[in-house]
N, C-alpha and C positions, 0 to 999 in steps of 0.2 A: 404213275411216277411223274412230278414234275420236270421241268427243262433241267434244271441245276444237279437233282436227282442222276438222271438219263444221262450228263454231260462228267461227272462225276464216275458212273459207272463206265462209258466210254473211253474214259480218260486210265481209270483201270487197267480194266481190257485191254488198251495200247500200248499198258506199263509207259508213261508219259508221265513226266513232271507237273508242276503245278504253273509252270513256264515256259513254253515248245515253240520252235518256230516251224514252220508249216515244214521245213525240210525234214525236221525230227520226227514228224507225225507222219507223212508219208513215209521215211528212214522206217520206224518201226510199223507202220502197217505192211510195209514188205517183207522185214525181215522175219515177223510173224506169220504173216500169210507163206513165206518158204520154210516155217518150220514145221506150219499144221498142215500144210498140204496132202493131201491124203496119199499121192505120190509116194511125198516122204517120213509120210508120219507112221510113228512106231507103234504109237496109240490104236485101241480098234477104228476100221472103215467111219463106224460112224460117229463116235467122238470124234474124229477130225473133220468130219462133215460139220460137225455141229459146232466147235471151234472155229472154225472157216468163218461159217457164215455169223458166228458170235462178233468176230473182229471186223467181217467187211458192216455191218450192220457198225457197230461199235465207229467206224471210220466215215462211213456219212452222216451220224450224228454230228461229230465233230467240225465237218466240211459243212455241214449245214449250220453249227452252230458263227464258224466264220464267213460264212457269206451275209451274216444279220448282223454281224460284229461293225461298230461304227468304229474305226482306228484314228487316233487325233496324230497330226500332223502337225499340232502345237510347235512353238519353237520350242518349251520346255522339254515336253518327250521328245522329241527327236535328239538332242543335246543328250539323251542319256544312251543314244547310241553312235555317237562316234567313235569313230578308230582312235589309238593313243594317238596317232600325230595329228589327226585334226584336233582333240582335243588340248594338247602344248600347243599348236598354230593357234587357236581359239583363246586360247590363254595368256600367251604373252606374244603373238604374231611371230617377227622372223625380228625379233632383237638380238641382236649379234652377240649377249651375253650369254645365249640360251645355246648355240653353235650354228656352224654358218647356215649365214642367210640366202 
């Protein structure tokens, strides 16, 4: 199975968008890893064994996939993450017709 392959499967497995931020990804590696728990899972002993270790595998792909990830710190992309008010600041500054300054 190639990288994209593997990372794609992963991404599955996590039930993850096509878009996650590292919060979302650990968010559902936990909240999965508390429902397959063999603890608490309804499932037999070892399908949630094998669950378990499907997602923690499934979640260091992923972790390994962003520790290689090179992230651009461009001013472009980062501009597409502003808050609404830095982007109206960014936009028209603090002109008094926009409200106060």
């Amino acid at each position: 199975m190639n990288t994209l392959e593997r990372i794609h499967r992963a991404r599955t497995v996590l039930e993850l968008p096509e878009h996650a931020t590292l919060r979302e990804i650990k968010n559902s590696h936990k909240r999965l890893l508390k429902k397959w728990h063999p603890d608490r899972c309804r499932k037999s002993l070892e399908e949630c064994h094998e669950k378990t270790a499907e997602i923690n595998e499934s979640y260091e792909v992923i972790l390994s996939f962003i520790e290689q990830y090179k992230f651009s710190f461009s001013e472009e992309e980062v501009r597409k993450y502003l808050t609404d008010d830095e982007w109206w600041l960014d936009r028209f500054g603090k002109d008094p017709l926009w409200g106060p300054g």
